[in-house]
C-alpha positions, 0 to 999 in steps of 0.5 A: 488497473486504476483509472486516472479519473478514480486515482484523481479522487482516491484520498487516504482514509487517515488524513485525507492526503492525495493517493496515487500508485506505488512505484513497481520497483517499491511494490516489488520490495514489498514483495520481496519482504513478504516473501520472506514473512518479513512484512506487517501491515499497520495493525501487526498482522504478517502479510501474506499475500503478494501485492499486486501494487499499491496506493501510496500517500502524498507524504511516503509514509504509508502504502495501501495494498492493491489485492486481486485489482482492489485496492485495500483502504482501511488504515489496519490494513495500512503498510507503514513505510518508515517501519520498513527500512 
């Protein structure tokens, strides 16, 4: 689990808006559509691997994957949520 000190100083690599976690029921969304060999991230690459939660931006509009307890802050990386829906 994040600490709420580094969640207060994570920032997004892109824009530099506040990052703070995803909702479970969001991540397990996400998951659902992994599963399903439904997801891509940012630079086109079928995911994988289950998320074990996610950084989200300040807008709702991109998710940064939390893998093994890390959090994953490279835009490529990226998981766009308006191409979700």
């Amino acid at each position: 689990m994040l600490s709420k000190e580094l969640l207060e100083i994570l920032v997004c690599p892109q824009n530099h808006l506040p990052l703070d976690l995803a909702a479970k029921d969001l991540v397990e969304s996400l998951n659902a559509k992994i599963a399903k060999r439904a997801l891509k991230n940012a630079s086109g690459k079928l995911l994988e691997d289950k998320l074990d939660g996610g950084l989200i931006r300040a807008d709702k509009q991109v998710l940064y994957p939390i893998l093994d307890e890390i959090p994953i802050l490279l835009a490529d990386e990226a998981i766009r949520l308006d191409e979700t829906q």
